[in-house]
C-alpha positions, 0 to 999 in steps of 0.5 A: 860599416861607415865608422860613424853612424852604421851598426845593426840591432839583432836583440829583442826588447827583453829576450834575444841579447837582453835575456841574462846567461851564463855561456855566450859566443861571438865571432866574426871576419873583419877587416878594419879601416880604422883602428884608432879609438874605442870602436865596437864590433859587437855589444849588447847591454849598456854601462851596468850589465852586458858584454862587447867585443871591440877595438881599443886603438887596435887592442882585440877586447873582450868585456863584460859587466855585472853591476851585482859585482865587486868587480864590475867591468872584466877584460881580457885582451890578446896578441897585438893590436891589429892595424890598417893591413888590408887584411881579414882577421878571424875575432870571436870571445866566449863567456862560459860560467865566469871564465872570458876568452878572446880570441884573434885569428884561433889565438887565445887568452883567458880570465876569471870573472867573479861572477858566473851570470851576466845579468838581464840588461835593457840596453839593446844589442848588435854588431857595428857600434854602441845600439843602446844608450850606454856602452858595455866596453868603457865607462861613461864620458868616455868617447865610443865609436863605431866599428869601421872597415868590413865584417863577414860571417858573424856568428852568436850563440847566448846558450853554448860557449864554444870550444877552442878547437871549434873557433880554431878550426873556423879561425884556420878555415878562411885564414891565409897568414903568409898571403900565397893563396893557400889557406892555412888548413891547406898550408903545410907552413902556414907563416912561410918561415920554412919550419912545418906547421907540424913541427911548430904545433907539435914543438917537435923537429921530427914531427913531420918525418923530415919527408915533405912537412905533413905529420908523420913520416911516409904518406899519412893515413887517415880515418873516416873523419879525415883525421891522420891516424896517430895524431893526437891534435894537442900541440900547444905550438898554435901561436908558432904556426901562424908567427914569422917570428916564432921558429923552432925549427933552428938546431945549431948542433943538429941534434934533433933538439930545437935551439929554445929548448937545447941547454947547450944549442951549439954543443961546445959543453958549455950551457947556454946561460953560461956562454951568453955573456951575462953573469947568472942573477937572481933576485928573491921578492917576498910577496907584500901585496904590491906589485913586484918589478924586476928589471931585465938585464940588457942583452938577456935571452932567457928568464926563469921564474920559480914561485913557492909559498910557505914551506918552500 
């Protein structure tokens, strides 16, 4: 795709991507060359009714539309925006009865939308740019531009909403975070930071036994499916595996606890928020129906929120 004048039309005048639903599934391999602007990858509908999925200055975007709404437009944006990096990044987005999701290289986040359906729209749909006269992803008089890099493997369904682990599995399929030539689903440390994807899924230290970075301790046994026997596949440490940054794997004391969830890291019996070198603070806000803003000391390494309603 060229960036300026290259998208393909898949809908059918008032049937495929015209048609109202309330699941939809979208994903694709991309690798831009642009980023910069408001620039599609997948849309269908126009200003009042439709859904896109697009760029906005590198921001991962999913949108929809419901003129029947209060809330017309509804997005939804994850992790940071992507850049010129000469690399192929898995996005999709689903819609499923209200609830949006985008996702990018099998990270995720959510919304509710207000209604459950989006509506029939006449606006045609497609991948690479705005087909119709209108644009589901921005109001009009604001500039829309087309998608501009590569795009592989794009995929749609308007009648299934697909499940994290699909897209996570499809994202893991090709994906290779650290560039050493392995895929992360072969890849026992995915980001290269030296902690196993094991331990990071599972935020666990022993997780991998400490015998080589593969679930369990010993050779794992698995089922017919090929899936290792006692593993459960419910880590909530996905983000962790593909992060250079993110490590749980740092245990000052060797205690077996990781350093973010130790209270006392270096087990000299003194807390962690004690020994930081910040005085504790606590702020109390009454909720008003404003936004709140709470300024983070310098130098603080840890923030606890507590929320409570009437009644305590």
């Amino acid at each position: 795709f060229n960036g300026t004048n290259q998208e393909i039309r898949y809908s059918v005048d008032g049937g495929f991507m015209e048609s109202a639903y309330s699941q939809i599934s979208f994903s694709a391999w991309i690798k831009p060359d642009n980023v910069s602007g408001n620039r599609i990858i997948y849309e269908e509908g126009g200003n009042s009714n439709g859904s896109a999925l697009w760029l906005n200055d590198g921001l991962l975007t999913y949108t929809t539309r419901a003129a029947s709404s209060s809330f017309n437009q509804i997005d939804v944006t994850v992790g940071d925006a992507l850049t010129v990096d000469n690399k192929w990044h898995h996005v999709a987005a689903t819609f499923d009865n209200g609830t949006l999701t985008v996702y990018l290289d099998g990270v995720s986040n959510s919304i509710q939308a207000d209604y459950n359906t989006v509506p029939a729209h006449g606006d045609p749909g497609g991948v690479g740019g705005t087909i119709g006269n209108g644009s589901s992803a921005v109001d009009d008089g604001v500039p829309v531009e087309n998608y501009s890099g590569l795009m592989d493997a794009a995929r749609y369904d308007n009648t299934t909403a697909w499940s994290l682990s699909r897209i996570r599995n499809e994202a893991t399929l090709f994906l290779d975070t650290d560039g050493d030539g392995i895929s992360n689903h072969l890849d026992l440390d995915s980001d290269d930071d030296g902690c196993s994807d094991a331990n990071e899924y599972y935020n666990n230290l022993g997780a991998d036994g400490g015998d080589g970075g593969v679930y369990g301790a010993g050779a794992p046994t698995v089922d017919a499916d090929g899936l290792v026997v006692g593993a459960e596949y419910n880590g909530s440490g996905y983000s962790a595996v593909i992060d250079d940054n993110t490590s749980i794997c740092k245990d000052t004391d060797g205690d077996g606890i990781a350093d973010i969830l130790d209270l006392d890291a270096d087990n000299d019996g003194i807390l962690n928020e004690d020994e930081c070198g910040i005085d504790k603070q606590t702020d109390v806000f009454s909720y008003t129906g404003s936004d709140q803003v709470y300024t983070i000391p310098t130098g603080a390494s840890h923030l606890k929120v507590k929320i409570w309603g009437a009644g305590g």
